[in-house]
C-alpha positions as CSV (number, residue, x, y, z in Angstrom):
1,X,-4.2,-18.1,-22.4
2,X,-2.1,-16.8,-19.5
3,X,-2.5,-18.0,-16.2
4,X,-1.8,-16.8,-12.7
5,X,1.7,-17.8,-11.5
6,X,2.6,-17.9,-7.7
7,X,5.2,-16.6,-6.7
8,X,7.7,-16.1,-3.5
9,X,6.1,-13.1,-1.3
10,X,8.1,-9.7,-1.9
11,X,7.6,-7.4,1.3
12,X,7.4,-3.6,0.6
13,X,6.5,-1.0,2.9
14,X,4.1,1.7,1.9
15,X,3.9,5.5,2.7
16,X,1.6,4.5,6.2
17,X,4.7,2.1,6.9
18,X,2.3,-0.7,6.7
19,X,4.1,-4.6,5.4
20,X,2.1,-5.3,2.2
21,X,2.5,-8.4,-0.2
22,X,2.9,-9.1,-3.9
23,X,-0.6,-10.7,-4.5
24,X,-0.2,-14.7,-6.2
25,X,-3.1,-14.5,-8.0
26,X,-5.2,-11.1,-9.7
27,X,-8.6,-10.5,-12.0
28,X,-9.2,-7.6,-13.8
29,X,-12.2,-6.1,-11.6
30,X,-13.0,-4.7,-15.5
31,X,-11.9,-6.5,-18.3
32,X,-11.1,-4.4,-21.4
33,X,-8.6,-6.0,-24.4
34,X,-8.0,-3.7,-27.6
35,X,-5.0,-4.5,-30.2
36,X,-3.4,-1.9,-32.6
37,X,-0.6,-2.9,-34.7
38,X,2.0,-4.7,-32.5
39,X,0.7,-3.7,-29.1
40,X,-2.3,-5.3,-26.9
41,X,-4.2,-3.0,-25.1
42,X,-5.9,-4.0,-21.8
43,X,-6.3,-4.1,-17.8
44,X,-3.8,-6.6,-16.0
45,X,-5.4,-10.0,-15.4
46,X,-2.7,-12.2,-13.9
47,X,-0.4,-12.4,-11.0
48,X,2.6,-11.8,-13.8
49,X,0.6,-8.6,-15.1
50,X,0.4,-7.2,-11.9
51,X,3.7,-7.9,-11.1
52,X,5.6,-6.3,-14.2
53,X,3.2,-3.4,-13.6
54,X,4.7,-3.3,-10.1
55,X,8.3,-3.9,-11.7
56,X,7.7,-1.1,-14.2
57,X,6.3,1.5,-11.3
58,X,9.2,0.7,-8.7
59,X,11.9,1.1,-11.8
60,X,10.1,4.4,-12.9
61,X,8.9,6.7,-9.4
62,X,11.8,4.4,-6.9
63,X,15.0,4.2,-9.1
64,X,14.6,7.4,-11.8
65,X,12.5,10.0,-10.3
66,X,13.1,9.5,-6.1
67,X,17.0,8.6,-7.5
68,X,17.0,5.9,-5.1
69,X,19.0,3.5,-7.3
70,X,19.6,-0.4,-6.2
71,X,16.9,0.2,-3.7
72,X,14.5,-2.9,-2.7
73,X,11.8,-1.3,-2.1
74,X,9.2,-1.8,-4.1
75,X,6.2,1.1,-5.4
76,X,3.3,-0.5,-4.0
77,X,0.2,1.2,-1.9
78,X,-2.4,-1.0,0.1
79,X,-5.2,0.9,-2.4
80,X,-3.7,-1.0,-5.4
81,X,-5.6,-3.9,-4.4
82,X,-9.2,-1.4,-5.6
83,X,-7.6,-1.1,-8.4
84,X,-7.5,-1.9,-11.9
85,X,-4.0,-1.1,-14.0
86,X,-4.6,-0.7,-17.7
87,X,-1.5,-1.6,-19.1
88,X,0.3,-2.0,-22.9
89,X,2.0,-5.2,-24.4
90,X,3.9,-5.9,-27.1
91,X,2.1,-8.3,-28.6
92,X,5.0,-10.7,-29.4
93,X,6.8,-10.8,-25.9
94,X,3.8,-9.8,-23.3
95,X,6.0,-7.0,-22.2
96,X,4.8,-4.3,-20.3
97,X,5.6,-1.2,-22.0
98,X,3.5,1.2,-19.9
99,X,0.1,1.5,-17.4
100,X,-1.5,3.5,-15.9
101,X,-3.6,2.5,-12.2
102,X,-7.4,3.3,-12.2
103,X,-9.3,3.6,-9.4
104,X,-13.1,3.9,-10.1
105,X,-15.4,5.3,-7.5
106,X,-17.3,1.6,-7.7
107,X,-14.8,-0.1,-6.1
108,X,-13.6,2.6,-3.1
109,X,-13.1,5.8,-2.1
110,X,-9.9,6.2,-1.2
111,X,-8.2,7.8,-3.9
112,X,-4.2,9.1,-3.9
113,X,-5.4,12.6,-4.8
114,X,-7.0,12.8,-1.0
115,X,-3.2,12.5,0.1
116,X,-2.5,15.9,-1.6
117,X,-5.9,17.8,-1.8
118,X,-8.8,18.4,-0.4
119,X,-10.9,17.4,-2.7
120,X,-14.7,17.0,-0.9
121,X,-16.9,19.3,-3.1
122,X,-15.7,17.3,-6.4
123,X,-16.1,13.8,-4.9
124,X,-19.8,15.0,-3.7
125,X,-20.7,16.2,-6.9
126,X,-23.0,13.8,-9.5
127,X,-21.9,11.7,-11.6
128,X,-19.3,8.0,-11.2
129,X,-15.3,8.8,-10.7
130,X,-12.5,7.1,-12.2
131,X,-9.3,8.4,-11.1
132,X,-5.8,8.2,-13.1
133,X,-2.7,7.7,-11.2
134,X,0.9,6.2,-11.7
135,X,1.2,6.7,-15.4
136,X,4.6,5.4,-16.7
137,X,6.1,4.3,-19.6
138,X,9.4,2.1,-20.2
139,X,12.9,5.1,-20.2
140,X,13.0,3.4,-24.2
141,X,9.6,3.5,-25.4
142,X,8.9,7.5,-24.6
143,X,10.1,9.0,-27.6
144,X,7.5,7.3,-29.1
145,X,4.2,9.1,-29.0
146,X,1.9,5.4,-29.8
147,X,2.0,5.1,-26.2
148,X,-0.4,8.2,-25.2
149,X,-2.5,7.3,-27.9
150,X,-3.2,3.8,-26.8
151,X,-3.1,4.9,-23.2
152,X,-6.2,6.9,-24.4
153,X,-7.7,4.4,-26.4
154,X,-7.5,2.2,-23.2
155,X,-9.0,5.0,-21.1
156,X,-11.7,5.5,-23.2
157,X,-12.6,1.8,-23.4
158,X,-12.4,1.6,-19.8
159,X,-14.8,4.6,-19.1
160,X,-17.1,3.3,-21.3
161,X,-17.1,0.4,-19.8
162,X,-17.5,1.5,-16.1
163,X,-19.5,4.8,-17.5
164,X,-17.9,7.3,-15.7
165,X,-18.9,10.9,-15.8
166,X,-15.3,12.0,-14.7
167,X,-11.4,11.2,-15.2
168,X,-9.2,12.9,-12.4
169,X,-5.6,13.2,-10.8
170,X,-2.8,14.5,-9.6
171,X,-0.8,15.9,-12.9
172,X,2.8,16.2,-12.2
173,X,5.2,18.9,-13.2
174,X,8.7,18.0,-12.8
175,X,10.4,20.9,-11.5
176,X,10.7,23.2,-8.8
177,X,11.4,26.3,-10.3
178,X,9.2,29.4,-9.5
179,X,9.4,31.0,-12.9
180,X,8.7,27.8,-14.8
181,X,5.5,27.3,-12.3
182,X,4.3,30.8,-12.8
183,X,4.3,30.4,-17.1
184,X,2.7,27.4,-16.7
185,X,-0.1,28.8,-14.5
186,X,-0.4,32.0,-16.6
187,X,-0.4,29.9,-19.7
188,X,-3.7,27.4,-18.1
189,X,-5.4,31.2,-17.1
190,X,-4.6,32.7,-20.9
191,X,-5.6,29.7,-22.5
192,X,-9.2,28.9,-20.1
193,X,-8.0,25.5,-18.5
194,X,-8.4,27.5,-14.9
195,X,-11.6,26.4,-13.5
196,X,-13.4,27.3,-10.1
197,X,-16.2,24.9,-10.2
198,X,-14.9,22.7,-7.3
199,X,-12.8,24.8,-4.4
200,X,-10.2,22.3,-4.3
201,X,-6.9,23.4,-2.2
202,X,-3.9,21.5,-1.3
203,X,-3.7,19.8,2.2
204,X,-1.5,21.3,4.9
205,X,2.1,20.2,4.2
206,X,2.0,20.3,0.5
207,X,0.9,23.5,0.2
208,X,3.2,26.4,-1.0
209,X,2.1,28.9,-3.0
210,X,-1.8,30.0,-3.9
211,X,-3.1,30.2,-7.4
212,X,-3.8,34.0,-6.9
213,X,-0.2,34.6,-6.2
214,X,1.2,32.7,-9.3
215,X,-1.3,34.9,-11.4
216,X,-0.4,38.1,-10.0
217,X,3.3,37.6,-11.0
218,X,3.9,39.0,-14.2
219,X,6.1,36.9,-16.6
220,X,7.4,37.3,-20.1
221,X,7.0,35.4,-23.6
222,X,4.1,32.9,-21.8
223,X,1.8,32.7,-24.9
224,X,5.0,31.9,-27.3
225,X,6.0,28.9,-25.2
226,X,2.4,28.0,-24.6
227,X,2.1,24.0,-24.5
228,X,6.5,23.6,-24.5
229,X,5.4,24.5,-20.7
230,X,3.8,21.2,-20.2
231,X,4.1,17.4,-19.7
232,X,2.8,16.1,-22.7
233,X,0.5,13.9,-21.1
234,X,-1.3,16.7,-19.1
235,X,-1.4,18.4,-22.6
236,X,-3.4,15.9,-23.8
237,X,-5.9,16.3,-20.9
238,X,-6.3,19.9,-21.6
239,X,-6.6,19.4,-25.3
240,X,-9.7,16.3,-24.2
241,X,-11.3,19.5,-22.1
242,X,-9.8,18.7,-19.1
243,X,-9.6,21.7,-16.7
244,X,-7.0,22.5,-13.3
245,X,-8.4,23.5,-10.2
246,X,-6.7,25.0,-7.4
247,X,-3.3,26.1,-6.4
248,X,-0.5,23.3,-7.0
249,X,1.0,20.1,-4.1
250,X,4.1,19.9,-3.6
251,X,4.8,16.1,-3.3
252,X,7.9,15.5,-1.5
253,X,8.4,12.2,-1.8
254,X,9.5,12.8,-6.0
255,X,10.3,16.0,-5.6
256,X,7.2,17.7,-7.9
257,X,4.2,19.6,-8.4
258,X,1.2,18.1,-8.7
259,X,-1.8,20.0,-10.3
260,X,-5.4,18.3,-9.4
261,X,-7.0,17.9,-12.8
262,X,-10.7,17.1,-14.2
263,X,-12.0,15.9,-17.3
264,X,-15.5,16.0,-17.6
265,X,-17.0,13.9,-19.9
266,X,-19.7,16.3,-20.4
267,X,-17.5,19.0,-21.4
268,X,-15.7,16.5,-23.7
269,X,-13.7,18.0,-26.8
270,X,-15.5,17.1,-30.1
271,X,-12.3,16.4,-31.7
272,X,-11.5,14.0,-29.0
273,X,-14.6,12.3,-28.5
274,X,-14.5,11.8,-32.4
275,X,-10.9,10.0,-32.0
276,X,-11.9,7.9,-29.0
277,X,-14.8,7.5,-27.7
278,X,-17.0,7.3,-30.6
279,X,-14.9,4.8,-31.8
């Protein structure tokens, strides 16, 4: 059985600009532990979890997608401390290959999707919250599409668990280009992943164009690129049921666009609820 390790304090410095620490001990707040073939499945539960989570996160969002290479800085956020972070090991070596951080509406309120949208009419609404945030996966291990499938598997046992009514987050598109943004909002409206339910709209400061603009724009060959438009982790949101809402953020800080997106469990897909969560 692992055990908590202490370690010497690493500094980092948030997005408030506030000190925070490397904790030397952490418990799962939820404790979930699935196998499949060579790879554990489960929420960190150790001081040496938490830290190759942190590890994996800083190399991912800090070195590769901010490009800020042989930085010290480290990707961690005073509301990591409410969280959980499901992660996946190899079994042999107790690597962490990828996590994700989840933030269930049990354990706070403040969620990283407030820091983008507004966001009040969904958080009002019935029904418990679980929110998805810093998904990664090791540069090496992406080609291999295992990774979303235990991701989910994890996911599901974790919901379950906590019996949420709702997954949400920010989904990330990364690029910048206007033509690629308009496809991929005329492919969501073509396909019914549009949804008005909540009025959610991005914050001032990362807003930049509204939904009713991209739709307007007229663009060529969008149903014969259809999901080639998307990251293939917010395909398999859609494909759950998962629906966007809103006009996309614009996040600065990594230099994407972020689409706020809802899965409701009562509007779950029947193929995926036979893959998952009937399982």
């Amino acid at each position: 059985m692992q055990t908590d390790h202490a370690f010497a304090p690493i500094w980092t410095c948030d997005a408030l600009g506030l000190d925070i620490e490397l904790p030397s001990s952490w418990k799962a707040k939820v404790p979930i532990h699935l196998e499949q073939a060579r790879y554990i499945i489960k929420t960190a539960d150790s001081a040496e979890e938490f830290r190759q989570v942190i590890d994996l996160r800083s190399a991912v969002f800090i070195e590769e997608f901010a490009g800020k290479t042989g930085s010290r800085r480290m990707d961690l956020e005073a509301r990591d401390q409410a969280a959980d972070f499901l992660i996946i090991q190899d079994r042999d070596t107790r690597e962490v290959l990828a996590s994700y951080r989840l933030l269930c509406s049990d354990f706070t309120d403040d969620f990283y999707s407030c820091s983008e949208f507004m966001i009040d009419s969904f958080l009002q609404s019935d029904g418990k919250k679980l929110e998805l945030s810093r998904a990664c996966v090791r540069p090496d291990k992406r080609s291999k599409g295992i990774f979303v499938h235990l991701l989910w598997r994890g996911l599901a046992a974790y919901s379950a668990a906590v019996g949420s009514r709702y997954l949400f987050g920010c989904s990330s598109v990364q690029s910048l280009d206007l033509r690629h943004l308009v496809q991929v909002y005329q492919y969501l409206h073509q396909s019914g992943c549009l949804d008005d339910r909540f009025p959610v709209q991005p914050i001032s400061g990362y807003s930049i164009i509204d939904k009713e603009g991209l739709l307007a724009l007229v663009m060529k060959s969008v149903s014969s690129l259809g999901e080639s438009l998307l990251p293939p982790i917010l395909a398999g949101y859609l494909k759950a049921g998962a629906r966007i809402y809103g006009a996309p953020a614009f996040d600065q800080d990594f230099q994407c666009l972020d689409l706020f997106t809802v899965l409701d469990f009562d509007r779950l897909s029947e193929a995926h609820g036979r893959k998952y969560m009937r399982s």
